[in-house]
N, C-alpha and C positions, 0 to 999 in steps of 0.2 A: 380266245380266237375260236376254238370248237365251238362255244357256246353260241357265241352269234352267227358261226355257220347253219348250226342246229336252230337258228331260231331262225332265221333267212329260210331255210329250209320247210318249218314247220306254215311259215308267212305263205310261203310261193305254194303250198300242199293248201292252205285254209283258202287263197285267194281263186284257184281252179276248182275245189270242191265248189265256193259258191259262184262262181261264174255258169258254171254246170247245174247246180240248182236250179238258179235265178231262170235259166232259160227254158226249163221244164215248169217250170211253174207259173211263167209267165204265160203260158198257152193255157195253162189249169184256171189261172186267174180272169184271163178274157171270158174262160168257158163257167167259171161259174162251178164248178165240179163240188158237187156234195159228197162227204167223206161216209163213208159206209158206216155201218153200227158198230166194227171194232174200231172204228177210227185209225188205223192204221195206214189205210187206201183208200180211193176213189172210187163211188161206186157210180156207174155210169149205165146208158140207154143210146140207142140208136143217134137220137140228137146230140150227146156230147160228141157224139166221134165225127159228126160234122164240121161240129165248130170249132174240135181240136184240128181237124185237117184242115177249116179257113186258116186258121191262127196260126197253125207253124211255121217258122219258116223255113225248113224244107221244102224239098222237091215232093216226098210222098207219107202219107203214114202208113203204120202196116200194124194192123192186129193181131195176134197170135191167138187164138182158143186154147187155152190151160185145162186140165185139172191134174190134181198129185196123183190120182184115182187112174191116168190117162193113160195105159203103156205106150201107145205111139206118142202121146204129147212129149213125154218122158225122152222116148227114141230122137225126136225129131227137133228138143230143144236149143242144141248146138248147131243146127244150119240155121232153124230160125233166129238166133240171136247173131251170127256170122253176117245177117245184111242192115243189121244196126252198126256193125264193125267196118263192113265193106260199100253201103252204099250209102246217099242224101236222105234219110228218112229217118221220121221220129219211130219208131217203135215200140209196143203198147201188147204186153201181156196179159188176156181178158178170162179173168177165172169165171168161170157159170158157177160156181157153189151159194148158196144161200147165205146173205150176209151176216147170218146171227150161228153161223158154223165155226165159232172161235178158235178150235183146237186144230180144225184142216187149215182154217186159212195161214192160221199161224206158222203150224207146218211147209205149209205151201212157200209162201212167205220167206223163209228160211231155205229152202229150198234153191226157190229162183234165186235169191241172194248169194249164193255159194257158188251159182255159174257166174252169175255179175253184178256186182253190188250194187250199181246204178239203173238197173231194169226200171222201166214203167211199168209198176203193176196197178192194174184195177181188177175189179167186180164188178157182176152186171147186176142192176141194180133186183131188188125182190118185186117190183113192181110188173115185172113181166111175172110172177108166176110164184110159187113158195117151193114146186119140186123143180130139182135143178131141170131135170131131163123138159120140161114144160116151159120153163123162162129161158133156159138155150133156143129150143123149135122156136116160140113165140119172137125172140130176138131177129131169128136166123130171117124168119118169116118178113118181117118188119124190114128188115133192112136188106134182103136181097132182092136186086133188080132182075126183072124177067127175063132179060138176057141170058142169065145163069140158073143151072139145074139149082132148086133147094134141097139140099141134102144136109142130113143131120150128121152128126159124127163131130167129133172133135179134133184139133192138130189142124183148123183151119187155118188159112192165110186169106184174111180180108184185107184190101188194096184201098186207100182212098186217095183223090186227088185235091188238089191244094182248094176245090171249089165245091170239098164235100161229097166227092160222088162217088160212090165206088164204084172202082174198073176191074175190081177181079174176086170172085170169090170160089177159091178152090173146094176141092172134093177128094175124098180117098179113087174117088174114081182118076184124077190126075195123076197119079204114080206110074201108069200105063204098063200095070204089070210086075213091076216094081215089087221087094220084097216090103213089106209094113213097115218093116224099122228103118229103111230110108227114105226120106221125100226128097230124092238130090233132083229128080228128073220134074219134081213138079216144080220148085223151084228154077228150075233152070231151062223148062218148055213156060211157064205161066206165070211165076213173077216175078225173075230176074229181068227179063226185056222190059220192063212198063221203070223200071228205076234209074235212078244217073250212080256211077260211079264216085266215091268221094273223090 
């Protein structure tokens, strides 16, 4: 009797694990995504996060700017992972490090995994640039609309909508005062309002 609780068990654990896959990867598959040079992740460019944000079926996706290197990324990782928990959006942690940095990513990698094992991570891919600080700007550049100040920095929150557009791209300047190690107010003046609730 244990045994087959334990294997009903282990069935119901395998058959959610890939249900959860399947539907992450099914937006990867539409998009065509090319796996970075450790092959580990996805390394992507302005154009995938389009066509992942046609293809989801959620309400919104939301980018996060990474590096291990980042002390606000660091600080700010737990609210940004909190509206993959709390709201309708795919979310997508986007390292700028160079893809042939084996030992950071890996690091990294490991890292993010230990706040949530299911995180979407990527890399942007090297064809913006070979120095990180150069293929970030280049990125930043490419895909912010003039609506929005470009500013560099990292611990971004980029917004896009189900038609590929992005509607919001924050700044350290959003914290309005705010100590660094929180971004509860950017969050909660800039991209809580544009989300649905689950």
């Amino acid at each position: 009797m244990k045994n087959t609780i334990r294997f009903v068990e282990k069935s119901l654990f395998l058959i959610l694990l890939l249900i959860q896959l399947s539907s992450f990867s099914q937006s990867e598959t539409n998009c065509n995504l090319k796996q970075s040079k450790n092959n580990e992740i996805n390394a992507v460019d302005a154009n995938d996060f389009v066509c992942l944000a046609k293809n989801t079926e959620k309400d919104k996706i939301i980018v996060f700017t990474f590096g291990l290197w980042c002390s606000p990324c660091i600080a700010h990782l737990d609210n940004a992972i909190s509206l993959k928990e709390n709201y309708n959006v795919d979310f997508y942690v986007l390292l700028v490090d160079n893809e042939d940095e084996n030992e950071l990513i890996k690091k990294t990698i490991i890292f993010l995994r230990k706040k949530r094992e299911d995180i979407n991570i990527v890399i942007l891919k090297d064809e913006y640039g070979k120095r990180r600080n150069r293929k970030y700007k280049n990125f930043l550049k490419e895909m912010t609309p003039n609506e929005f100040e470009n500013i560099g920095g990292m611990s971004k929150y980029l917004v896009y909508n189900n038609e590929g557009k992005v509607i919001m791209v924050t700044t350290w300047k959003d914290r309005e005062g705010d100590d660094w190690r929180d971004d509860s107010s950017t969050l909660k003046n800039k991209v809580i309002p544009l989300l649905k609730k689950l």
